[in-house]
N, C-alpha and C positions, 0 to 999 in steps of 0.2 A: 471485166475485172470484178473480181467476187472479194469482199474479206469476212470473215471470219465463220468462215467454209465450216459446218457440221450438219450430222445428221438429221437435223430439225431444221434448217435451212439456214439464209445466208443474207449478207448485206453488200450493195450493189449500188453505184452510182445510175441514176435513171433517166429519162427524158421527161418533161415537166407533165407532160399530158397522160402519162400514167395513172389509171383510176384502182383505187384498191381495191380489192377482192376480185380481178378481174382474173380470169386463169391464163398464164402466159407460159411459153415454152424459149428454156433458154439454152444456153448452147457453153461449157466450160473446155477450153483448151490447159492443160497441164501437162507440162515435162513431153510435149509431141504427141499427144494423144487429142484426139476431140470426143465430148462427149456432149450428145446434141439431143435436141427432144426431150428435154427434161421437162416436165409438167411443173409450175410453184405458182403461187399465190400472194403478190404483195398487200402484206399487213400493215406496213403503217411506212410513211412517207415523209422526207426530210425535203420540203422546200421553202424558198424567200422567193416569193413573188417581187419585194421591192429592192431585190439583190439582184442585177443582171449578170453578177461573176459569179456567184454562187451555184455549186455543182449539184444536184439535187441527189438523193438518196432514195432507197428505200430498203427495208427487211423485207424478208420474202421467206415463206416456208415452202416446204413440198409435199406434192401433193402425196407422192412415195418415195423415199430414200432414194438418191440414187448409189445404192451400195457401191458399184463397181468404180463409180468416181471418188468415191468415197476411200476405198482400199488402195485404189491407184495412189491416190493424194498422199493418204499413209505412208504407203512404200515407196512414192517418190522421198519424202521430207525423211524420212529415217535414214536413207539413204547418202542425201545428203548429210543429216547430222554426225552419223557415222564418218565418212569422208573428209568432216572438220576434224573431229576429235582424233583419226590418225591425222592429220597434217598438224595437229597443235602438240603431238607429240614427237612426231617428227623434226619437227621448227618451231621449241617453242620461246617464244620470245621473253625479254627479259625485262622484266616490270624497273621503269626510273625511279619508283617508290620505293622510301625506305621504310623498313619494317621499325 
């Protein structure tokens, strides 16, 4: 699970023993596609050692773009949004708010 996917790279829940600057190869699933062998670099690291429920983190850059995950992601999520905006015209519902 990746969030906030760009071409400079991405933030990513981790395992605690992750060391920064170490180069790691990660692997994104989007919309039925795998996109694997990806070269990044975690930069900086969200952990509580005195937190045992606490999920760790970290940002991660890459070492090269991966464009085509990148484009895919695009045209998946347009896709998507496109696909709301006909159905919110299609069905669009009726606000209980009064103006």
């Amino acid at each position: 699970m990746a969030y906030s996917l760009s071409g400079k790279g991405f933030y990513s829940p981790v395992e605690k023993n992750l060391i920064i600057g170490d180069r790691v190869y990660v692997t994104f699933y989007v919309a039925g596609k795998e996109f694997s062998n990806i070269l990044a670099i975690p930069v900086w690291l969200n952990v509580r050692e005195d937190d045992p429920e606490f999920e760790p983190g970290a940002v991660f850059i890459f070492v090269t773009p991966p464009w085509r995950l990148l484009f895919w992601r695009l045209l998946v999520r347009t896709k998507q949004q496109f696909q709301n905006l006909i159905h919110q015209i299609l069905h669009p519902i009726e606000s209980s708010h009064s103006i």
